[in-house]
C-alpha positions as CSV (number, residue, x, y, z in Angstrom):
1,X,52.6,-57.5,-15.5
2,X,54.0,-59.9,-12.5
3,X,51.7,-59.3,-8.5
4,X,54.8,-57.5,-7.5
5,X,54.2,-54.8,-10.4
6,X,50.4,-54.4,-10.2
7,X,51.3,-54.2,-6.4
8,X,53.7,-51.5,-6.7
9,X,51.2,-49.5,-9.4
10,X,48.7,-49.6,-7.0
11,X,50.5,-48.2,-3.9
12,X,52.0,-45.4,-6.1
13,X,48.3,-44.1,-6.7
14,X,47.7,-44.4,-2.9
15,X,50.8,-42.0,-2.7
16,X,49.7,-39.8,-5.1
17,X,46.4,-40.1,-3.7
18,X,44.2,-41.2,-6.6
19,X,40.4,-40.5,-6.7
20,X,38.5,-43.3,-5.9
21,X,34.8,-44.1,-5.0
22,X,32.8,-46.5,-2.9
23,X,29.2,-47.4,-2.7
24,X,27.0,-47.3,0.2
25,X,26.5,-50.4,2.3
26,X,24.6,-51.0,5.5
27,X,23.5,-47.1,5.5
28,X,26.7,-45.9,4.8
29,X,27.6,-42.7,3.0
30,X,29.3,-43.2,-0.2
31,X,32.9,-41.9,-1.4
32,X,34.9,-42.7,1.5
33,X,38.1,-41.3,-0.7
34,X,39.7,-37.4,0.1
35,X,42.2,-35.6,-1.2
36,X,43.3,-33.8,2.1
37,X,46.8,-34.8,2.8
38,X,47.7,-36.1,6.0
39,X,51.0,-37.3,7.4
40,X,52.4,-39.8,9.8
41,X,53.0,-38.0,12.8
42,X,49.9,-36.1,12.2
43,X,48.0,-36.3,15.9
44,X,44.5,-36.0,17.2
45,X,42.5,-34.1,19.6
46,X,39.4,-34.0,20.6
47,X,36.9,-31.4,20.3
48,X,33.8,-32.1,21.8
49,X,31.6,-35.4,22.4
50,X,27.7,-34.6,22.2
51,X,25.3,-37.4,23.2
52,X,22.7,-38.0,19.9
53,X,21.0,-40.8,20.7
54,X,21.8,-44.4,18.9
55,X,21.9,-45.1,15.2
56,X,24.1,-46.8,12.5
57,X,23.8,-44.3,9.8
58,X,26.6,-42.0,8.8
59,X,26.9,-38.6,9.9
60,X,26.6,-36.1,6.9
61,X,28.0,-32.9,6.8
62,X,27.1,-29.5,5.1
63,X,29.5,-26.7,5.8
64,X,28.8,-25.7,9.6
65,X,26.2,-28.1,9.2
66,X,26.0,-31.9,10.7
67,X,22.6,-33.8,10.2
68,X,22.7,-37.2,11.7
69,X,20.0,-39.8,12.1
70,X,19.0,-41.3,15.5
71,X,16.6,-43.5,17.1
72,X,15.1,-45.4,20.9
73,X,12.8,-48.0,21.2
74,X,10.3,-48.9,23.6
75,X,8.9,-52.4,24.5
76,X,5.3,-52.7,25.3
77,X,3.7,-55.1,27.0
78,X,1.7,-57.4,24.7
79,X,2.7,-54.9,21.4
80,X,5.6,-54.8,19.5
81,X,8.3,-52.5,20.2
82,X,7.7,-48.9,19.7
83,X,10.2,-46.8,17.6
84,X,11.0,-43.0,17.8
85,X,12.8,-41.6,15.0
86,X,14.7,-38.1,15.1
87,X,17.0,-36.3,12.2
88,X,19.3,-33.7,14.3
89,X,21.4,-30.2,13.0
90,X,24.1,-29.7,15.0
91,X,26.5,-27.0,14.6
92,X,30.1,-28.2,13.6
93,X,31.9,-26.1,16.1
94,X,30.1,-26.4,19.0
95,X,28.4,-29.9,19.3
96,X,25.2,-27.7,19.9
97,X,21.5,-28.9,18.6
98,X,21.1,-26.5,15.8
99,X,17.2,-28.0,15.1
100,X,15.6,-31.9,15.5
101,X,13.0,-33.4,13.4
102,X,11.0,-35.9,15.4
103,X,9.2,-38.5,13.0
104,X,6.3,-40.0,14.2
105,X,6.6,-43.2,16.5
106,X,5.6,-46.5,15.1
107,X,5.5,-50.1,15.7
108,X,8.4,-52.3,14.8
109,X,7.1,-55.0,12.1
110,X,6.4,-58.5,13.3
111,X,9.0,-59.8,10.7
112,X,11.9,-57.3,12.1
113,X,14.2,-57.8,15.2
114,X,17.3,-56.2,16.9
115,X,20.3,-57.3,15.1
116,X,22.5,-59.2,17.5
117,X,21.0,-57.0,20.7
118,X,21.4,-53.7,19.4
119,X,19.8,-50.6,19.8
120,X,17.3,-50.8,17.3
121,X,18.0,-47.3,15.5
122,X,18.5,-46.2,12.3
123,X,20.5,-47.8,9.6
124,X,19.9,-45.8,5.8
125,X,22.2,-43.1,5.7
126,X,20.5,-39.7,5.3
127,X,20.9,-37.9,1.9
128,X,21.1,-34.2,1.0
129,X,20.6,-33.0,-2.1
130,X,20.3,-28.9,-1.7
131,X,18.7,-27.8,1.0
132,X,16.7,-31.3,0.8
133,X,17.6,-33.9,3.1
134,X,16.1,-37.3,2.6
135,X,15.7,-40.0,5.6
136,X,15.0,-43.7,5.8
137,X,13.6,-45.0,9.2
138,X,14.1,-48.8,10.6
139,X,10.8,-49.5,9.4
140,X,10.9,-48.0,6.4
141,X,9.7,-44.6,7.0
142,X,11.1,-42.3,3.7
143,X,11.2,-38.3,4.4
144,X,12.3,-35.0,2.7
145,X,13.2,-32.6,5.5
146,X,14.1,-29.0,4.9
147,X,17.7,-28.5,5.7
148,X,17.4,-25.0,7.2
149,X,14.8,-25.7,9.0
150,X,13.7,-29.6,9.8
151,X,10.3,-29.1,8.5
152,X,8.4,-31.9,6.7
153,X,8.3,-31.6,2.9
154,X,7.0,-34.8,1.9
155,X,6.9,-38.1,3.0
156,X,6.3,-42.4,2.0
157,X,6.0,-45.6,3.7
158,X,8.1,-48.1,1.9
159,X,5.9,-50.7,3.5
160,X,2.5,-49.3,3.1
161,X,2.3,-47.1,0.1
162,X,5.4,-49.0,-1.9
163,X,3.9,-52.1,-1.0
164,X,7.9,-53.4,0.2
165,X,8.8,-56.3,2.5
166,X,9.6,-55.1,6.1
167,X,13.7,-56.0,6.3
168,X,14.5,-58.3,8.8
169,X,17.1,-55.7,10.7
170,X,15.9,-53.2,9.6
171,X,15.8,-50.8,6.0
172,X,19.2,-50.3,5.5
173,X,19.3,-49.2,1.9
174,X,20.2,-45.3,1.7
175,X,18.4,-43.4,-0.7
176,X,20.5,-42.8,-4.4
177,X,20.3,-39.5,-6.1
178,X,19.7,-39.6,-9.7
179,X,22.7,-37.3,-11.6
180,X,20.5,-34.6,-12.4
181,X,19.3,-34.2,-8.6
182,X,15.8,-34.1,-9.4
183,X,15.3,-38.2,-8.6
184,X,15.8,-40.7,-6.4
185,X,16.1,-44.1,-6.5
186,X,14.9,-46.0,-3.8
187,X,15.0,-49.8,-2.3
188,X,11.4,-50.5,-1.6
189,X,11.8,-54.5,-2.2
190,X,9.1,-57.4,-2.3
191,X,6.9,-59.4,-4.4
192,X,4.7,-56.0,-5.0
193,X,7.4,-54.0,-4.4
194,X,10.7,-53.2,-5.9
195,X,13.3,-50.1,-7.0
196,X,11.3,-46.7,-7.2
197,X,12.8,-43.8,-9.1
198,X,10.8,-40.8,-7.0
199,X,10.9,-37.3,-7.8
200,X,12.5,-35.4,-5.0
201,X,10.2,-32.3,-5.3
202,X,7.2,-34.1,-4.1
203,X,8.1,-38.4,-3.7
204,X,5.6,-38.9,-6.7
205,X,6.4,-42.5,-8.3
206,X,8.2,-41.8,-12.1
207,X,9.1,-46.0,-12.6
208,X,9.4,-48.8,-10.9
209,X,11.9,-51.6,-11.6
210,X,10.4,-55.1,-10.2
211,X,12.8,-56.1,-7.5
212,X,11.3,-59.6,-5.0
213,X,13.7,-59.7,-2.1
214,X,15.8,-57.0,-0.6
215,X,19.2,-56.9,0.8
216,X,20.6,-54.0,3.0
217,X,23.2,-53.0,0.4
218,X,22.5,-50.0,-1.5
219,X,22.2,-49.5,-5.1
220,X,25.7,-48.9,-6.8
221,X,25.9,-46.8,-9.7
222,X,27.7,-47.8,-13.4
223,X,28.2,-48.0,-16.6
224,X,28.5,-50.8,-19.0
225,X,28.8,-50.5,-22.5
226,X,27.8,-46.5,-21.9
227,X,24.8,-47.5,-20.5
228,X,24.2,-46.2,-16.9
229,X,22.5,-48.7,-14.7
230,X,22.1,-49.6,-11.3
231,X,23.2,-52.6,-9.4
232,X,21.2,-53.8,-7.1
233,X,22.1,-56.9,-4.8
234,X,19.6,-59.2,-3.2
235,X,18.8,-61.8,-1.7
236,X,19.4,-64.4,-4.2
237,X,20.8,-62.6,-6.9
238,X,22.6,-59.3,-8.3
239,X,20.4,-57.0,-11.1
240,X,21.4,-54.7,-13.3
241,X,18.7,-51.8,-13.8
242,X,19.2,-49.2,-16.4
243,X,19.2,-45.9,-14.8
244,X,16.9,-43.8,-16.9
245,X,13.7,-45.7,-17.0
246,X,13.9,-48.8,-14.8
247,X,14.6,-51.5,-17.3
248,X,15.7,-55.2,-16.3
249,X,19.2,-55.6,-17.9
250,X,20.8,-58.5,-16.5
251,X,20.9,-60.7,-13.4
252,X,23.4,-62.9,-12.0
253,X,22.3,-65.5,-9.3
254,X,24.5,-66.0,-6.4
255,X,26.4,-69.0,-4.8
256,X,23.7,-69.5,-2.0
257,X,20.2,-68.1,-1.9
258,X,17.8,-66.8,0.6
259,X,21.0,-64.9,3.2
260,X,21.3,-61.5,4.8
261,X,23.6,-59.9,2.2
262,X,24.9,-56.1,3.2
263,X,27.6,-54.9,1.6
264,X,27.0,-52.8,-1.7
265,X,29.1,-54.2,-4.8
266,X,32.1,-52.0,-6.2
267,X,31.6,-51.0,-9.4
268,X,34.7,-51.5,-11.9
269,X,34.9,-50.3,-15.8
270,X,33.7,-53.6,-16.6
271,X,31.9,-55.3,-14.3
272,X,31.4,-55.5,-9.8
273,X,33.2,-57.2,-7.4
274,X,30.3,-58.5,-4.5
275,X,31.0,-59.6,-1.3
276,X,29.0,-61.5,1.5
277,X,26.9,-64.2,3.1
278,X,25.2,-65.1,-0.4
279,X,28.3,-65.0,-2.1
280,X,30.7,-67.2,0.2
281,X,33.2,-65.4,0.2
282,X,34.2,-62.3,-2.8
283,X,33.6,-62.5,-6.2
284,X,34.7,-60.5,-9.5
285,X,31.9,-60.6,-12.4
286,X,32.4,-59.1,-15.8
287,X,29.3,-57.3,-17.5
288,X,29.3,-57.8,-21.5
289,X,26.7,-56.8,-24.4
290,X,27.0,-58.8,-27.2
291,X,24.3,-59.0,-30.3
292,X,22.3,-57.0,-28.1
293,X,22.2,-59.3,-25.2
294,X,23.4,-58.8,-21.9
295,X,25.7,-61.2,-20.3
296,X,27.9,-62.1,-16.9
297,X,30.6,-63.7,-16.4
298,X,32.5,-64.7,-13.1
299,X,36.2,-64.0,-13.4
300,X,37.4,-64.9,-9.7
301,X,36.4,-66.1,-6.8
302,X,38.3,-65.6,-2.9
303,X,36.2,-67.8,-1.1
304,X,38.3,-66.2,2.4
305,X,37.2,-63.0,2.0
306,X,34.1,-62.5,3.3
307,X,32.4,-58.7,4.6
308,X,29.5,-59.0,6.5
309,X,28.6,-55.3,7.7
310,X,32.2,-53.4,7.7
311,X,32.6,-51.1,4.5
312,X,35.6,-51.8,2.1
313,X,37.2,-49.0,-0.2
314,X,38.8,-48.9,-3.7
315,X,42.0,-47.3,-2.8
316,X,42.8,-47.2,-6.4
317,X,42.4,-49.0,-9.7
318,X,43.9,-52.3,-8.9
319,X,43.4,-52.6,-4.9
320,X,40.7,-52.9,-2.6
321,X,41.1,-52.7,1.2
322,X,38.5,-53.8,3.7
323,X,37.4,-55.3,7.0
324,X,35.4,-58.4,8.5
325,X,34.8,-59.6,12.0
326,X,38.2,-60.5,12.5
327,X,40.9,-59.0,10.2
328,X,41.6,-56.3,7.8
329,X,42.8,-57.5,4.2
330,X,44.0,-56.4,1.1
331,X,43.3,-57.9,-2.2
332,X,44.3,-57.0,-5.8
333,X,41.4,-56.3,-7.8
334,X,42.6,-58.2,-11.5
335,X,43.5,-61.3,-10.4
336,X,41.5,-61.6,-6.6
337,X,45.2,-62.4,-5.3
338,X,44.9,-62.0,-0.8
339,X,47.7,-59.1,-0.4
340,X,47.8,-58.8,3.4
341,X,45.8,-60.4,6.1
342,X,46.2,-58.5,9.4
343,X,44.6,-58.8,12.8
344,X,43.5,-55.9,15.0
345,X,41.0,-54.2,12.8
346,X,37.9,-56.4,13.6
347,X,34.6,-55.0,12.5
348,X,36.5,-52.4,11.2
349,X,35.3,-49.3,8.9
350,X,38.2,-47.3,6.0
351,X,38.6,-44.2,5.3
352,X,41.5,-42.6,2.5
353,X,42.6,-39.1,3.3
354,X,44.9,-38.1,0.6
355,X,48.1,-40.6,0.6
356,X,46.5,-42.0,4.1
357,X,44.1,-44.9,5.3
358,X,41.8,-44.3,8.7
359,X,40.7,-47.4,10.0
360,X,38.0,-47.4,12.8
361,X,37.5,-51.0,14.7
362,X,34.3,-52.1,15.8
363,X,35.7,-51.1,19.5
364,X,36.1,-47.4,18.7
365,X,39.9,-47.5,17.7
366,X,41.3,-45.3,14.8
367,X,44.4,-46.5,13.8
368,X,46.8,-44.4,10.6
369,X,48.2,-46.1,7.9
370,X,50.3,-44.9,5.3
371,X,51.2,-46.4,1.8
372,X,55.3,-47.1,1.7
373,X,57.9,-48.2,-0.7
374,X,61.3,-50.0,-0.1
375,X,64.2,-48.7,-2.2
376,X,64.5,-51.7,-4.3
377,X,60.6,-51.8,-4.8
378,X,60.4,-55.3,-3.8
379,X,58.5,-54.8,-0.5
380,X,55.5,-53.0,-0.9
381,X,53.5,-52.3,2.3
382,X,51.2,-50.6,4.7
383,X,52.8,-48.5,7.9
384,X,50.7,-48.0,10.8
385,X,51.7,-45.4,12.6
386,X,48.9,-44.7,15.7
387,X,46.0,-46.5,17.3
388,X,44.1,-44.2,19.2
389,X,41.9,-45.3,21.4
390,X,38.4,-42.9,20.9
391,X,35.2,-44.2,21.5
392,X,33.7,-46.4,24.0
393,X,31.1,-47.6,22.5
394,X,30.6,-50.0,19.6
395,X,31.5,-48.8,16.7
396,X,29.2,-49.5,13.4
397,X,29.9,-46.6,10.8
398,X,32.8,-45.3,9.0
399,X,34.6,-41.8,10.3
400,X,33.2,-38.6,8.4
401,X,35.9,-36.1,6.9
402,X,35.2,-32.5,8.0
403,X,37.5,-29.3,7.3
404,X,41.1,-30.9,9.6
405,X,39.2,-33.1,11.4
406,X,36.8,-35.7,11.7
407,X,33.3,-37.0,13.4
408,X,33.0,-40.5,15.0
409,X,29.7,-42.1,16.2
410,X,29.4,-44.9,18.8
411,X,26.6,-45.7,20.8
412,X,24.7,-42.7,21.4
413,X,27.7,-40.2,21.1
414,X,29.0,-38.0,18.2
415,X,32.6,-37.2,19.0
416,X,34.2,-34.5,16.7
417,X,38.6,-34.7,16.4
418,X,40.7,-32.4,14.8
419,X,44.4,-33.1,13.2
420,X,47.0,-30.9,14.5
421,X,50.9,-30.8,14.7
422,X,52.7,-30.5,18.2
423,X,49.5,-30.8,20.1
424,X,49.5,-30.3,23.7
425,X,47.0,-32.8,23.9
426,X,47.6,-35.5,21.8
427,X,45.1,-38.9,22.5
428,X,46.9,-41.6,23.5
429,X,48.6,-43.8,21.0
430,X,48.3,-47.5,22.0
431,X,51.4,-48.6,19.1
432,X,55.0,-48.0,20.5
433,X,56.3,-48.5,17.6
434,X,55.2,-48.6,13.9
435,X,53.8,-51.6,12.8
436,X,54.6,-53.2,9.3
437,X,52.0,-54.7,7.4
438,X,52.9,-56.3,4.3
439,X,51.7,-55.9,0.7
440,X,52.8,-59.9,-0.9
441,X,50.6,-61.8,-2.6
442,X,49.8,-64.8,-0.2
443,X,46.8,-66.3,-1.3
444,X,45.5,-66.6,-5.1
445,X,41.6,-66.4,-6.0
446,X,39.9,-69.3,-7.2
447,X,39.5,-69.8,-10.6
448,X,36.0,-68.8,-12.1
449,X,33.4,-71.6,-12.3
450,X,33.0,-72.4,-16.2
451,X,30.2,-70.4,-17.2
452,X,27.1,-72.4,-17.5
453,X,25.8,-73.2,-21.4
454,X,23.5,-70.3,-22.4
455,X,20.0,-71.1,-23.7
456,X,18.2,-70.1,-26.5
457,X,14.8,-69.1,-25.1
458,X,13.3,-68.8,-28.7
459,X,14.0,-71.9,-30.0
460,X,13.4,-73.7,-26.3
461,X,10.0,-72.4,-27.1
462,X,9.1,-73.3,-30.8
463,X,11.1,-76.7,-29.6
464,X,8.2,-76.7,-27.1
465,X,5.4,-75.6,-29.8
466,X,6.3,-78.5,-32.1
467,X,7.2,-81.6,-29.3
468,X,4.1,-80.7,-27.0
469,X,1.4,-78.3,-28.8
470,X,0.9,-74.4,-28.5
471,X,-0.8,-74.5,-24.7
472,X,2.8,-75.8,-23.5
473,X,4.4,-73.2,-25.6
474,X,2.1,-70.5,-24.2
475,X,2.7,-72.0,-20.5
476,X,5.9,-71.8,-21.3
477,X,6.3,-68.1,-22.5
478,X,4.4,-66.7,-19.7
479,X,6.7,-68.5,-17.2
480,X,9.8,-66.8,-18.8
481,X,8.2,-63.5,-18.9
482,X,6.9,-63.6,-15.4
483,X,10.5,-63.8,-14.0
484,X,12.4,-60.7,-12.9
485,X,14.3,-59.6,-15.0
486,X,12.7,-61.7,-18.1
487,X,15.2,-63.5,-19.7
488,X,13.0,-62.6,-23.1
489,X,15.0,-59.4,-24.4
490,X,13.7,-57.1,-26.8
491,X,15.6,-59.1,-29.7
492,X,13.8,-62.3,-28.2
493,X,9.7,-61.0,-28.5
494,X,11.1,-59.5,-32.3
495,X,12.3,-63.5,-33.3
496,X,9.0,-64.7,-31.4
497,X,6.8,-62.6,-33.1
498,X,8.5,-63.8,-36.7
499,X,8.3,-67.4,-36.1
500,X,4.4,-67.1,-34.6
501,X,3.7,-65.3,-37.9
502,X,5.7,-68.0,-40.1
503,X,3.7,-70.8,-38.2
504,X,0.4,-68.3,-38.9
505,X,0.2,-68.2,-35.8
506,X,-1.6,-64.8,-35.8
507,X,-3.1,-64.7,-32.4
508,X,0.3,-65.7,-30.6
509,X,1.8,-63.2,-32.5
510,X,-0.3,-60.0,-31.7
511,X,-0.4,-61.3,-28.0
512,X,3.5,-60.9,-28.2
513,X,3.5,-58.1,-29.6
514,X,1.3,-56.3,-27.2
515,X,3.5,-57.5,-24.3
516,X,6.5,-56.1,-26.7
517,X,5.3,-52.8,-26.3
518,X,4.8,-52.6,-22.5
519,X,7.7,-54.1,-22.0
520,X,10.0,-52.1,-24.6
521,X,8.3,-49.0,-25.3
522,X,11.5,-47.6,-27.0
523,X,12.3,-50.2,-28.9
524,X,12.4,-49.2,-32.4
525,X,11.9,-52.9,-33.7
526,X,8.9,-53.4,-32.0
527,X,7.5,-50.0,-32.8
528,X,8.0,-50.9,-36.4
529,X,6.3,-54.0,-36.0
530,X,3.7,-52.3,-34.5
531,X,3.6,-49.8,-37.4
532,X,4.0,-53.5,-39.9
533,X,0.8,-55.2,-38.5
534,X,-2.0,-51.9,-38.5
C-alpha cells in the first residue's frame, strides 16, 4: 500500500472515530480518545473558573465528581523548600470545594529542583479505582484517599519505605491499575528500588521488579506474544516486565544514556514507538519471542521528532499526532514517514472527541481540528477551524472530557467549558478563516540501525571455563546475573546447569540451580531439574 493510501486509511478512522488509547506521560491521565461527536462550528463557553492552587496533574472526573491534585511551596531560610500537598472534590456544576485532603508538609529532597522555575506542585496524575483514589506527591508521597470522603486509607513513601531515588523534577510516574483492580503498579525506581505491584486494599508489597533509574514516563500496558507486560522507560533503557509476577522480559538500551526522558511509549500489536531526550528523536521497536527468547528490534528511526513533556495520541492504527516545544506533527506509524509539520501548537497537549482533535498550547489556546477528504482522495488533511484563546496561565496538562464540555488547568485555575450551538456567548476565535494543514508525506524515517550480533551467553561462559579456569567463569556468571533484567533466561540456567553437570562440575551445577529457582519459580524445566537432582 503507497503513503497516500495508508494516509487516506488512517483519516477515514479519524472520521469514523476509531477507538484508540494512550499512555500516561508526565502525570497525565491515560485514553485521551472519546467517542462524543463534535462538529466544526461547534463553539465554547465558559462555565466557571475556580482557583485550585498549582499542579501538573490531570484533572479526573467521576460523574459530579472532579478530584484534582495541587500543591505550594515554601522556602526556608537555611532548609530546603517546604511542600504542601492537597487532593480537592469539587462539584462539576458549580466549581464549589466539595472536600480537600491535606497531606502532610515535607521537605523537598536535596537531589530535586523546580523544573525550569515552576511552581513546584504536583506532577503523577491521581487514580481512582472505586471509591479509591490513589495520589503521588512531588516527593514521592503515595496515598489511598476515600473518594466520598477524603479520608486517609493507607499510605507509602516511595523514597523511604520503597527505598526509590528522589526524581530530579519531581515523581511524575502515575500510579497503573492492575486489570483486575485489586493492584497497582507503581514507579518507585533506584538501585534498591524499582516497579512495585501493591495491593490497593492496604499498599502491602505483592512483587517487586528490579528497576535502577527512573524516568517520569509511566508504565504502558501490552501484550506481546499474549503475554501481558509492562513497559517501563528509563533512564538508559526501555524494560519489558511481565504483568503478573514482575518478571524481567526484555530490555532495549537507548541512543544516549543518563537524560530526563518523559514521555510514556505507545504501545502497538507488536512492539512501542518511544520518544525523547534518550532517544534523539522517535523510534519504532518490534518485540519478538523466538525459541523462548525475547528479542528487539528497531524498525525506524525520525531523528526530527522529538517530545519532551507534551502528550501525543494514537488517532488510529496507522497515525500518531503529537506536540513539542515548537510544532505539532503528524507521523505514520508503519513506515515513521513526517505527515505534517505545523507551527502554532507549541508545548501543546491532544485530545480526540469522536471525528475531532483538541489541541491545547502551552499558552492556554484550544484550537479544533477536524479530519477531511478531497473528492479525488489525493489531499488528505487536517482543518482547523477555532483557536480560542482560554487560559492565562501556562498550560502543562491535556484538556479533560466531561458530559458536553470540558475542564482546563493553568496555573492555579480550573476553568470548566461547555460545547453549545448558537451561543450567545461564544469565546473569541482568534482564526478568521480555516486553516489547512496538510496530510503529505514530507519527510521519511531513517532506516533502522542493523541490529547488533546476538551473543550466546552459554557458550561465552564455558568459552570462559575452558580459556581461563572456573573462577573467571564463576566471575563471569555472576556479572551477567547481577544485571537488570539478566540476560540469563530460563532456557539459559537449564543449558548451564547441563554442561556444569557434563564437565562434573557438581558444585557449579547445584549453585545454578538454586539461583534457577529464585529466579524462575514457575519454570517447569527447572522444577524438573529440581525434582532430577533429590
Amino acid at each position: 500500500m503507497n503513503t497516500i493510501k495508508l494516509v487516506l486509511v488512517a483519516i477515514i478512522g479519524l472520521v469514523q472515530g476509531t477507538a484508540a488509547a494512550c499512555d500516561d506521560q508526565f502525570g497525565h491521565l491515560n485514553n485521551w480518545t472519546y467517542s462524543q461527536p463534535l462538529s466544526s462550528d461547534t463553539q465554547f463557553e465558559q462555565v466557571w473558573n475556580a482557583e485550585v492552587g498549582h499542579g501538573r496533574s490531570q484533572v479526573i472526573v467521576d460523574g459530579d465528581r472532579v478530584f484534582v491534585m495541587a500543591g505550594e511551596h515554601e522556602s526556608r531560610k537555611g532548609k530546603s523548600k517546604l511542600i504542601h500537598t492537597r487532593l480537592l472534590c469539587i462539584d462539576l456544576k458549580s466549581g464549589d470545594e466539595l472536600w480537600k485532603h491535606e497531606s502532610d508538609s515535607v521537605d523537598m529532597y536535596k537531589e530535586q529542583e523546580s523544573f525550569s522555575g515552576a511552581p513546584i506542585s504536583p506532577q503523577a496524575t491521581p487514580t481512582l479505582i472505586g471509591e479509591s483514589i490513589v495520589t503521588i506527591s512531588f516527593t514521592g508521597l503515595l496515598e489511598c484517599v476515600d473518594a466520598a470522603t477524603g479520608d486517609l486509607r493507607w499510605k507509602q513513601d516511595l523514597v523511604k519505605d520503597l527505598k526509590a531515588e528522589p526524581v530530579q523534577f519531581g515523581f511524575s510516574a502515575s500510579p497503573v491499575v492492575s486489570k483486575d483492580n485489586r493492584k497497582l503498579y507503581v514507579m518507585a525506581a533506584g538501585p534498591s528500588g524499582g516497579l512495585y505491584c501493591l495491593s490497593l486494599k492496604d499498599g502491602s508489597t505483592i512483587w517487586k521488579a528490579a528497576c535502577e533509574s527512573a524516568s517520569y514516563a509511566t508504565p504502558t500496558y501490552a501484550t506481546f506474544n499474549d503475554v501481558e507486560q509492562l513497559i517501563l522507560i528509563t533512564k538508559d533503557n526501555v524494560l519489558g516486565i511481565a504483568a503478573d509476577k514482575g518478571q524481567p522480559l526484555w530490555a532495549h538500551d537507548l541512543a544516549e544514556k543518563g537524560l530526563t526522558n518523559v514521555p510514556s511509549p505507545i504501545a502497538l500489536p507488536t512492539g512501542f514507538i518511544i520518544s525523547g531526550q534518550g532517544c534523539k528523536g522517535t523510534r519504532r521497536i518490534d518485540v519478538t519471542k523466538t525459541d523462548g527468547r525475547w528479542k528487539t528490534e528497531e524498525r525506524w528511526y525520525a531523528k526530527r521528532i522529538q517530545l519532551f513533556y507534551s502528550n501525543w495520541l494514537l488517532a488510529n492504527p496507522n497515525i500518531v499526532v503529537g506536540c513539542n516545544d515548537k510544532l505539532m506533527f503528524a507521523f505514520d506509524v508503519e513506515s515513521g514517514s513526517t505527515l505534517g509539520r505545523w507551527r502554532g501548537f507549541s508545548d501543546g497537549n491532544v485530545l480526540q472527541v469522536g471525528d475531532s482533535l483538541i489541541v491545547v498550547d502551552g499558552k492556554g489556546n484550544l484550537s479544533l481540528l477536524s479530519p477531511q477528504l478531497a473528492n479525488d482522495e489525493s489531499d488528505p488533511r487536517f482543518t482547523q477551524h477555532q483557536k480560542l484563546p482560554l487560559l492565562k496561565q501556562r498550560c502543562w496538562t491535556p484538556p479533560t472530557l466531561v458530559e458536553n464540555g470540558l475542564l482546563l488547568r493553568g496555573g492555579n485555575q480550573l476553568t470548566m467549558v461547555r460545547f453549545v450551538k448558537n451561543s450567545t456567548q461564544p469565546l473569541p476565535n482568534k482564526l478568521k478563516k480555516p486553516k489547512t494543514l496538510s496530510l503529505k508525506r514530507i519527510a521519511a524515517a531513517s532506516p533502522a540501525a542493523p541490529p547488533k550480533e546476538s551473543v550466546d551467553h552459554v557458550l561465552a561462559i564455558f568459552e570462559t571455563y575452558e580459556e581461563k579456569g572456573p573462577k573467571a567463569a564463576l566471575r563471569q556468571y555472576s556479572k551477567l546475573r547481577s544485571q537488570t533484567p539478566c540476560p540469563l533466561v530460563a532456557e539459559d540456567r537449564v543449558a548451564l546447569i547441563n554442561a556444569a553437570k557434563q564437565n562434573r562440575l557438581n558444585d557449579l551445577a547445584k549453585m545454578i540451580l538454586a539461583h534457577a529457582l529464585e529466579d524462575f519459580p514457575d519454570s517447569k524445566e527447572i522444577r524438573k531439574l529440581a525434582k532430577e537432582s533429590k
